[in-house]
C-alpha positions as CSV (number, residue, x, y, z in Angstrom):
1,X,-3.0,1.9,-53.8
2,X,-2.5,2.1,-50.4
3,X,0.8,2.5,-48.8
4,X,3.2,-0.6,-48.3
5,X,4.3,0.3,-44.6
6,X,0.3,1.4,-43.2
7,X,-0.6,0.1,-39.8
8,X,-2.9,-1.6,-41.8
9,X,-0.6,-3.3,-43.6
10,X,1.8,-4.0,-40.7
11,X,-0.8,-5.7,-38.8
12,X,-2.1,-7.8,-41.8
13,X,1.4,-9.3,-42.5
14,X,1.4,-10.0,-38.6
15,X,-2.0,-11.9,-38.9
16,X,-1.8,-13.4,-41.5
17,X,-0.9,-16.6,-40.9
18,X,-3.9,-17.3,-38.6
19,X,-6.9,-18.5,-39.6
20,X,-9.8,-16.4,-39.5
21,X,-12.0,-18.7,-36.8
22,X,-8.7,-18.5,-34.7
23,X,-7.9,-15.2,-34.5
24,X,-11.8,-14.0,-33.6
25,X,-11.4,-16.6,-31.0
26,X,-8.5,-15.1,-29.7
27,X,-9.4,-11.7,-29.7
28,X,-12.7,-12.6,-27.9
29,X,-10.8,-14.1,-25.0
30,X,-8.5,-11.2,-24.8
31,X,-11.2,-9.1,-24.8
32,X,-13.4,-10.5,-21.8
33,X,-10.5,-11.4,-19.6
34,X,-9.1,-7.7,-19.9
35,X,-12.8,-6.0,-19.7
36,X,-13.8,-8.7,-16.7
37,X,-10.0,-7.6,-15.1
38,X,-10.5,-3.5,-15.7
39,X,-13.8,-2.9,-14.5
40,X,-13.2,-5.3,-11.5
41,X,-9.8,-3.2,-10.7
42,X,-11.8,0.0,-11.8
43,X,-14.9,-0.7,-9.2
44,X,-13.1,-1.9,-6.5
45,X,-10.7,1.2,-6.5
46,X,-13.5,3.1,-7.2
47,X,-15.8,1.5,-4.0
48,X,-12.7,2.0,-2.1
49,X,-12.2,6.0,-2.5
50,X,-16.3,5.9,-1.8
51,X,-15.9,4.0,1.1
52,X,-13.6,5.9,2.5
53,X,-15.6,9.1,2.3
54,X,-18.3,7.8,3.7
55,X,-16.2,6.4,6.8
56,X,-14.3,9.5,7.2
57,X,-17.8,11.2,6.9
58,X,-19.7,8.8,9.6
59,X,-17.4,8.1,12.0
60,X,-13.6,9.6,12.1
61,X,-14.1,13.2,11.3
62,X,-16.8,13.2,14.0
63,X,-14.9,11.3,16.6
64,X,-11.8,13.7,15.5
65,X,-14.0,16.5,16.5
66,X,-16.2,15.4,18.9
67,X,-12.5,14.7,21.2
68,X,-11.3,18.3,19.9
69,X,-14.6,20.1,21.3
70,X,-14.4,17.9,24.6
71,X,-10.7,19.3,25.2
72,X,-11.3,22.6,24.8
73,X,-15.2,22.7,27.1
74,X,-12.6,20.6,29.7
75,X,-10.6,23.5,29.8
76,X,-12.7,26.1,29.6
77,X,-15.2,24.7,32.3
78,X,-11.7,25.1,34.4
79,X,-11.0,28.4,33.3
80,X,-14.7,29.8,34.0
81,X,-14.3,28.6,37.8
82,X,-11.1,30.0,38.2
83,X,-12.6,33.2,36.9
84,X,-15.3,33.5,39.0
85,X,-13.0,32.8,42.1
86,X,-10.5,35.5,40.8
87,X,-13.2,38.0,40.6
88,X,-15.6,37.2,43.5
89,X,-18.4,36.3,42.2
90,X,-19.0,32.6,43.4
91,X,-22.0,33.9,45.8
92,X,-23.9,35.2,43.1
93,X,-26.9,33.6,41.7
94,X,-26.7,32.1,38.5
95,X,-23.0,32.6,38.5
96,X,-21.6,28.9,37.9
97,X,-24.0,28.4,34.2
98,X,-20.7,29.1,32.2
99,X,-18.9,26.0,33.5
100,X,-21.8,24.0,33.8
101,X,-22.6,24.0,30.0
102,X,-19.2,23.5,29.5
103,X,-19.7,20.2,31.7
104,X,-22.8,19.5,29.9
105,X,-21.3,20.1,26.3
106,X,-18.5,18.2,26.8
107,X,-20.4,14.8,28.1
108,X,-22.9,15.7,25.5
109,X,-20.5,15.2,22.7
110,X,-18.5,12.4,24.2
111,X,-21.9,10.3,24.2
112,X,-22.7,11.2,20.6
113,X,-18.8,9.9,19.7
114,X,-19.1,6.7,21.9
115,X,-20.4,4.7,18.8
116,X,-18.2,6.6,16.5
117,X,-15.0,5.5,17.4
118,X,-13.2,2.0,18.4
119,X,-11.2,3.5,21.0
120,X,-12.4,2.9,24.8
121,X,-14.2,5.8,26.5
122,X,-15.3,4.3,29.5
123,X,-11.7,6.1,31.8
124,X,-12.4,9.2,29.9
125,X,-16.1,9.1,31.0
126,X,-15.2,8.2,34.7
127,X,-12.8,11.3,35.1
128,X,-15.2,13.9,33.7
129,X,-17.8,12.9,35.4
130,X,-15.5,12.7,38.9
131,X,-13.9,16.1,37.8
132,X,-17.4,17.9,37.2
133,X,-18.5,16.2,40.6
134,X,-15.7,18.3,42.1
135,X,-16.3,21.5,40.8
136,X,-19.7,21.1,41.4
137,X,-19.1,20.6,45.3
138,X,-16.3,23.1,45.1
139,X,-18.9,25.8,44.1
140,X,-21.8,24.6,45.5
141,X,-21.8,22.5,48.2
142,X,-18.7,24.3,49.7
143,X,-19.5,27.6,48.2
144,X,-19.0,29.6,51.4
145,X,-16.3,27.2,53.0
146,X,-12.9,28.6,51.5
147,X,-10.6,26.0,52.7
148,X,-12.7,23.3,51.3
149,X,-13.8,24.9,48.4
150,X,-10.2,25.5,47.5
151,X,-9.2,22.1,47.9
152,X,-12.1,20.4,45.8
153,X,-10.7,23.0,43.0
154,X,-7.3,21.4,43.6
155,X,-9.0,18.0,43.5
156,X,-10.6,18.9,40.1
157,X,-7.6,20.6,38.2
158,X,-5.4,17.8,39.1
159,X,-7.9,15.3,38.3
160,X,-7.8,17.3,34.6
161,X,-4.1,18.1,34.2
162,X,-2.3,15.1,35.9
163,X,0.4,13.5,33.7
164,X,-0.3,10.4,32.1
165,X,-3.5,9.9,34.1
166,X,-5.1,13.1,33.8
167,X,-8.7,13.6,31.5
168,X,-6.7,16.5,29.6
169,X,-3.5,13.8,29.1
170,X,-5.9,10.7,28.4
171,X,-8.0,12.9,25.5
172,X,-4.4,14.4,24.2
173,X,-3.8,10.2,23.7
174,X,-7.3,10.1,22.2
175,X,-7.1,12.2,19.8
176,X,-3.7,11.3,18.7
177,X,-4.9,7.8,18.0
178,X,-8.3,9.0,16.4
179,X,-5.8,11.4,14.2
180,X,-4.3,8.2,13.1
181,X,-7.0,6.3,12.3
182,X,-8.7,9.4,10.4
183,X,-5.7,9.9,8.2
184,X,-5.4,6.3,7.5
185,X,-8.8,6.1,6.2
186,X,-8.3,9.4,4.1
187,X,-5.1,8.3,2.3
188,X,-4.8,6.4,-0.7
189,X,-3.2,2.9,0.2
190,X,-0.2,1.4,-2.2
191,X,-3.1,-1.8,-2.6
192,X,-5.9,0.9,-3.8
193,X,-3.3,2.8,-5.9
194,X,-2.3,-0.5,-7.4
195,X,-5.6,-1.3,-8.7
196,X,-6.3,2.4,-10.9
197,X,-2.6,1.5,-12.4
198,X,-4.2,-2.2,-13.0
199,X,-7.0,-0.9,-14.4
200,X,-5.8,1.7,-16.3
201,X,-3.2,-1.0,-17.8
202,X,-5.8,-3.1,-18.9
203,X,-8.4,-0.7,-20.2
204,X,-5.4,0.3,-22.6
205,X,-5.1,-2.9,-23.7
206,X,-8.3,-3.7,-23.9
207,X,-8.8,-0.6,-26.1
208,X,-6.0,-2.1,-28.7
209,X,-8.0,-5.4,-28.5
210,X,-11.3,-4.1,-29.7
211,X,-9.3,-2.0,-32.5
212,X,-7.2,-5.2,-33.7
213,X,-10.8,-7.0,-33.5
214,X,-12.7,-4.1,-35.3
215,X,-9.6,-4.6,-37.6
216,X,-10.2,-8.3,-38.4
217,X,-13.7,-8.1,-38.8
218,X,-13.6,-5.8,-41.3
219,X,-10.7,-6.9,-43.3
220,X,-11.4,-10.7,-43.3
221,X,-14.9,-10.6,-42.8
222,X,-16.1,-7.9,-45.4
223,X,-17.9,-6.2,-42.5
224,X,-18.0,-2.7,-42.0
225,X,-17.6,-1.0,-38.6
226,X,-19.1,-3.2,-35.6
227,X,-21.3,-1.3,-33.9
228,X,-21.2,-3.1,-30.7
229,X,-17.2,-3.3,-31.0
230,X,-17.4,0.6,-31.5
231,X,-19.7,1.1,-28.7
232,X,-17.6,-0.9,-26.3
233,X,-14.4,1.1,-27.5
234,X,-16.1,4.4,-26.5
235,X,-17.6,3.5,-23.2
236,X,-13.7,1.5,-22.7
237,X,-11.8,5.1,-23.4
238,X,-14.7,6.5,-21.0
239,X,-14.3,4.3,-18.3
240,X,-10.6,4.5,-18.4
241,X,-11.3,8.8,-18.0
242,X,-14.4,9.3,-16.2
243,X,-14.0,7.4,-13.3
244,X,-10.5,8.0,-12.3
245,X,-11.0,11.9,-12.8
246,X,-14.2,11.5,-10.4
247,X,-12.2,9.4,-7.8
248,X,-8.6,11.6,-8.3
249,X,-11.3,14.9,-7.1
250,X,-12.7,12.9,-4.6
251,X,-9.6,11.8,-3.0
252,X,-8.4,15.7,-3.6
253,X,-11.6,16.2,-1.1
254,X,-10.5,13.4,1.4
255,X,-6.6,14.8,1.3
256,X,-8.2,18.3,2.2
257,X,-10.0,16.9,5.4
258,X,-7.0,15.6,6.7
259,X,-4.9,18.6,6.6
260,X,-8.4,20.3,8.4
261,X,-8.9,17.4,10.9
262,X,-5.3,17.8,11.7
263,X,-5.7,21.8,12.1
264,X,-8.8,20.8,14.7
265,X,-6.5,18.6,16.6
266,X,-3.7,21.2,16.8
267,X,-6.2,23.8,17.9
268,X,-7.6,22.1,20.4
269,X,-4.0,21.3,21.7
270,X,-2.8,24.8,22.3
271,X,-2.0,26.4,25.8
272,X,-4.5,26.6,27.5
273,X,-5.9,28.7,30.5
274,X,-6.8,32.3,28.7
275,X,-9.6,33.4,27.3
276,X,-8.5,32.6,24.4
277,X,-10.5,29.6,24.8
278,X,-13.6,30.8,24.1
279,X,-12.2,32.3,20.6
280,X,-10.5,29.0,20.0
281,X,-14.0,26.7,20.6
282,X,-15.3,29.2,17.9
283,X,-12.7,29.0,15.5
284,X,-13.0,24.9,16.0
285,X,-16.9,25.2,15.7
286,X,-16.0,26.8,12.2
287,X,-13.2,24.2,11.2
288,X,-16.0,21.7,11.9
289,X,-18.8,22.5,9.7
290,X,-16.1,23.2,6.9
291,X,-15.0,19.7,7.0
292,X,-19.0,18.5,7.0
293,X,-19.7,21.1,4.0
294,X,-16.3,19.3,2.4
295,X,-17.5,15.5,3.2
296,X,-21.7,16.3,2.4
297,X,-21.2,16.6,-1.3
298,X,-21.1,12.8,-2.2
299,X,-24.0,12.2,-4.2
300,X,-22.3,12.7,-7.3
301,X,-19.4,10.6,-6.5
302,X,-22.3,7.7,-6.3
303,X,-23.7,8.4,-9.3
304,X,-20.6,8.3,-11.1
305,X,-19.9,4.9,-9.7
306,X,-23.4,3.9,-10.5
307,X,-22.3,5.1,-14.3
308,X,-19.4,3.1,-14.1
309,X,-20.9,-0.4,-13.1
310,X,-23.5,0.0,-15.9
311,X,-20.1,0.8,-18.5
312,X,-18.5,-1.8,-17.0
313,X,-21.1,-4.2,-17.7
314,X,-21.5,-2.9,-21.4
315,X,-17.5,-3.2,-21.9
316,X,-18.3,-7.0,-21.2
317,X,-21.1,-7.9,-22.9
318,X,-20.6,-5.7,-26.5
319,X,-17.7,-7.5,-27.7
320,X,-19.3,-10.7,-27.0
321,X,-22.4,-9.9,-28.8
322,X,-20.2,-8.1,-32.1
323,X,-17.7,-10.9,-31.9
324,X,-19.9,-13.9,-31.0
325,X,-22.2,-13.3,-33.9
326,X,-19.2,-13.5,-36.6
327,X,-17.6,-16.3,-34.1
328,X,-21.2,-18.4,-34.3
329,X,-21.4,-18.7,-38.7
330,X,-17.6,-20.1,-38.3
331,X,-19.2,-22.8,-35.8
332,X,-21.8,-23.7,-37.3
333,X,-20.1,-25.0,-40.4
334,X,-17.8,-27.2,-38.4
């Protein structure tokens, strides 16, 4: 005899005054609204954290260092003329290839970032290529002319360090707004973070649907277990697990590039004018390919979505199929 106050029980007394026909009717629209509802909230959060990596992957995190590495060859380009001046040695042959790769690396990189960023490089382009113009006629042209030479190298280092208008100033502005754009795209937005809670919310009550259905079934239809309702309940509890694990590491990976791309920027942003600078573009070099090794490992994130639609799909179509086949006897003897 089974117990007067079972769940069982208490959810009989509560259906029982609906008709049979009715209450799989019911409990079919429940369950496709809620399914359709989840796995829409649960892809589109899901395409969102993707999305993001891939942005942050493609375009900010390069842009963030590409602007990083530009500061610091600037600078060090300056420092390497100074140096040789300090110690003599702007005669001697092949002395000037330090500052000139710096020259070269640093419009190297801002080409590569042109595409890779919707901020406006065209000023930034203009003064490097005026400031390398002047330390390439300071050491060159008016090698042996000290007067001359030592006003081009005025020319040049205010051309780098002038407030407000300066290239040093203008990239400091560059890479605060590239900052901003980078950590925007790596954090989780109240919209996104509103659809896991959505759904989340209606996984769990799509979950109690397929039970009260599963329910029904077998105790006014004399049927044992639905398979397809039982399917659909496993792949619901998965969906509502799997996916939001996946996204909650990936976005673990995405908070972790921020706090690295912020490191690059405030590396690049020290005092300059030491030798330091050489140590720091090494250190930055590093930072750089640990963010890539952190942002590279996104296959699995696309297979997991790729999982998810195929669940999704499944969470739809089951109940319809275990439900509509009891639901299509009670209409055809109307």
């Amino acid at each position: 005899m089974r117990p007067p106050y079972s769940p069982a029980a208490f959810w009989r007394a509560r259906l029982g005054r609906f008709r049979t026909r009715r209450l799989l009717e019911a409990h079919l629209l429940v369950v496709v609204v809620c399914a359709a509802v989840a796995v829409s909230a649960l892809l589109l959060s899901y395409r969102q954290t993707q999305q993001s990596a891939r942005t942050l992957a493609t375009r900010e995190a390069p842009a963030v260092q590409g602007l990083a590495a530009t500061r610091l060859a600037v600078l060090r380009a300056d420092w390497e003329v100074d140096d040789l001046v300090r110690r003599g040695l702007v005669d001697v042959a092949g002395s000037g290839e330090a500052y000139r790769s710096q020259l070269s690396a640093a419009d190297q990189v801002l080409s590569r970032i042109g595409d890779r960023t919707d901020q406006d490089l065209g000023t930034v382009n203009g003064l490097l290529d005026t400031y390398g113009n002047s330390l390439t006629n300071a050491m060159t042209v008016y090698h042996d002319q000290r007067f001359m030479r030592e006003q081009k190298r005025l020319e040049a280092h205010s051309l780098l360090t002038r407030p407000h208008v300066g290239l040093v100033p203008r990239l400091d502005q560059l890479q605060h707004g590239q900052l901003t754009r980078a950590t925007a795209t790596a954090s989780m937005g109240w919209l996104q973070r509103g659809g896991w809670w959505l759904a989340e919310a209606t996984l769990a009550v799509l979950a109690l649907a397929l039970l009260s259905a599963l329910f029904v079934l077998r105790d006014r239809c004399g049927r044992d277990w639905d398979p397809s309702l039982l399917a659909a309940l496993a792949l619901t509890v998965l969906c509502a697990v799997w996916p939001p694990l996946t996204a909650s590491s990936a976005q673990d990976d995405l908070d972790a590039v921020r706090a690295d791309l912020r490191q690059v920027t405030e590396l690049s942003q020290r005092s300059a004018g030491s030798p330091g600078l050489a140590a720091r573009q090494e250190d930055l070099a590093e930072l750089s390919e640990q963010v890539r090794r952190e942002l590279s490992d996104d296959g699995w994130v696309e297979r997991v979505y790729q999982g998810s639609l195929i669940g999704g799909l499944l969470v739809v179509f089951l109940p319809v199929v275990g439900i509509g086949l009891r639901l299509d006897v009670y209409w055809r003897r109307r």
